[in-house]
Each structure stands twice: as structure tokens, then as C-alpha cells.
N, C-alpha and C positions, 0 to 999 in steps of 0.2 A: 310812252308817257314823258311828255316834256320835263314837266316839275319835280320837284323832288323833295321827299320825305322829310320834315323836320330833325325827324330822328330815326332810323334805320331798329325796327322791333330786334328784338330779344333771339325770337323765335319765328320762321318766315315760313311759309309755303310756297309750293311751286305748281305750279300745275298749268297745262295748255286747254287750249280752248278752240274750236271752229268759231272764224268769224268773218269779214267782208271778203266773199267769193269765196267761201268755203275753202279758206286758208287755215293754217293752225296759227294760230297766237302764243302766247305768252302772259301767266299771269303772275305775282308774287302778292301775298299778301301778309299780314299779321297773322301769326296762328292762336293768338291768345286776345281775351279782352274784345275790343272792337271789331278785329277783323276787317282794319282798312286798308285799303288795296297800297301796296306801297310800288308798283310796278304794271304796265299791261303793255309789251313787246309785239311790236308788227308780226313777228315769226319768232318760230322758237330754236333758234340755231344756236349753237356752242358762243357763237364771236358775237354775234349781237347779245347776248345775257351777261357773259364776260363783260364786255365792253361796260356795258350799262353800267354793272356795280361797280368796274372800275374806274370809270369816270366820275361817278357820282356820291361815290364812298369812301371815304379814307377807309386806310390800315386796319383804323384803332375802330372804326368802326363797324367794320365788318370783322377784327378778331372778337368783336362783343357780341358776336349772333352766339349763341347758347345751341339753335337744333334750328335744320331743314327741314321739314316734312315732304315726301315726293312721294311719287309714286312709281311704278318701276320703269321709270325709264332709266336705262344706264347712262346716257346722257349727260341728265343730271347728276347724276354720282359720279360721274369724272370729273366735273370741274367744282363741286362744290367745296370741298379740301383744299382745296387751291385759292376761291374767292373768299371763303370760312373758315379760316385754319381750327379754332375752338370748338366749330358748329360738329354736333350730331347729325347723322343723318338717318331720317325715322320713315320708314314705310306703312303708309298709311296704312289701316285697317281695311276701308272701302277696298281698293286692289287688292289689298290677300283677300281678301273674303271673294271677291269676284273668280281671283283665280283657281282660288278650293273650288267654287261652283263650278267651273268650267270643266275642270278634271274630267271628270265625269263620262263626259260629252265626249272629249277628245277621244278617251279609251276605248266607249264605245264605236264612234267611229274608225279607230285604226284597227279593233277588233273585227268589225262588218269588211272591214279592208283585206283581211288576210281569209276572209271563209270564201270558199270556194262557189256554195249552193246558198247562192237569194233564195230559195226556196225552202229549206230547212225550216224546221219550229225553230231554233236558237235562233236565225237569222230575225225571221218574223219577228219575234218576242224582243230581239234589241231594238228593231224599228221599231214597233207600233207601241210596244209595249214601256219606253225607255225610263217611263216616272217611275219604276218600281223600283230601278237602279239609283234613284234616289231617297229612296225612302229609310228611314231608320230598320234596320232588323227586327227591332222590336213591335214595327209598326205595320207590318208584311203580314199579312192573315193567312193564318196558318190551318186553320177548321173548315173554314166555307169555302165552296167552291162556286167561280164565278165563271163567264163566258168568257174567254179571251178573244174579241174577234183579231181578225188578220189569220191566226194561230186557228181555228176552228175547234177550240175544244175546250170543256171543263175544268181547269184545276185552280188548288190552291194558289194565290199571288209568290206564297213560298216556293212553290212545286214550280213555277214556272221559271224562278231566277236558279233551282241550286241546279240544272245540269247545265247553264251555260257558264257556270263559276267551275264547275270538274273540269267540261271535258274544252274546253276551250285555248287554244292556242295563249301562249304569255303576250304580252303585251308590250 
């Protein structure tokens, strides 16, 4: 972005983007109020975002940012103490909450990694079976019994997840 912001917000966000030829960008915006873009970076590299604020921000301007919001890239938390000496730096909600979600998945998977027999009911039950592993405990039916296919057999949603929670390698 050519121009430059009459006034450098308070409170800024960072965040990248895919954009012409399926590059990453770079974006900084307001994080309060309007939410007008005060920055969009060819690429998102250390020395072009540097550069940017340094050329185009006084001192006193950038000691007046309040808080960063990013997301995790470490990246960005290396040089943001250095362009923001005052600025907070706040991780988004959206990225934790992504990465809670993912958990999950990972475990699973490194857990199917370490078993021996694709053929097993535990195996099965973690492929085919894997939404159960995200379900609340409370939410898990405990009385009825349903089909499991993959797994060919009868049981409770309960009775299916607690023997690969025993007898199952750590993770």
C-alpha cells in the first residue's frame, strides 16, 4: 500500500492473506471502530512489514499502538516489541479455538500411527467412527444400542470409545 494512514490506530491487526498467484500477502488493519485497513503487503516477510512501519511511522507513533492482535504466527511476535514497544500482543480467539479443534484429530491420528492391526475394533472405531471422539461425555448414549458399521457390531456410543481410552498406547 502506497499511502499512508493519517493516523496509525490505537490497536492494529495482522493477519496474511492468499492473493495474485496464490502468494501470501499481508494485511494490518484497525482492530476497533471502523476496521480500516491501514496496510496490505505484497508478502509477508519480517523486512518488508519492518520496513513498512518504519518508514512510514514515527517513534511516537508507533510507541502509541496499545495492542497487536495476530494470530500464531511466531513471526509476528518477533518483531512486533521491537516496531510497538507499548503494544500488547493478543491472540486471536478464532486460532485458539481452531487449534482446540484440531487436537483432536492430531491424536487420533498419531494414535492409528502407533497400532499395529488396521484391523482391530479400536482401529476401526477411530477411523470411521471419529465424531464420537468429539462429542461432549455427556452427549455419548449410554442406554441404546446402535450399529457401528466399519466395526460390525452393536454397542453403546459409550461402550465403543471407553476401551480405546484403557487399553491404548499414550500419545
Amino acid at each position: 500500500m502506497k499511502s499512508r494512514v493519517a493516523r496509525l490506530p490505537e490497536n492494529l491487526c495482522f493477519d496474511e492473506f492468499r492473493s495474485v498467484n496464490s502468494t501470501m500477502s499481508f494485511i494490518c488493519c484497525d482492530a476497533e471502530g471502523s476496521h480500516d485497513i491501514v496496510a496490505i503487503l505484497e508478502n509477508r516477510l519480517t523486512k518488508t512489514i519492518r520496513e513498512h512501519f518504519m518508514n512510514r511511522c514515527t517513534n511516537r507513533e508507533r510507541a502509541a499502538v496499545k495492542s497487536v492482535v495476530v494470530d500464531l504466527n511466531a513471526q509476528y511476535i518477533k518483531f512486533i516489541k521491537a516496531l510497538f514497544p507499548n503494544a500488547r500482543i493478543i491472540i486471536d480467539r478464532f486460532h485458539i479455538v481452531q487449534l482446540v479443534g484440531r487436537a483432536p484429530g492430531n491424536a487420533k491420528i498419531s494414535l492409528m500411527k502407533k497400532m499395529n492391526d488396521c484391523y482391530c475394533r479400536e482401529y476401526k472405531i477411530l477411523k470411521v467412527h471419529w465424531r464420537l471422539f468429539h462429542k461432549d461425555s455427556a452427549d455419548l448414549e449410554a442406554a441404546r444400542s446402535v450399529y457401528l458399521r466399519g466395526v460390525n457390531e452393536y454397542m453403546t456410543q459409550q461402550n465403543a470409545l471407553e476401551p480405546d481410552c484403557q487399553k491404548s498406547p499414550t500419545v
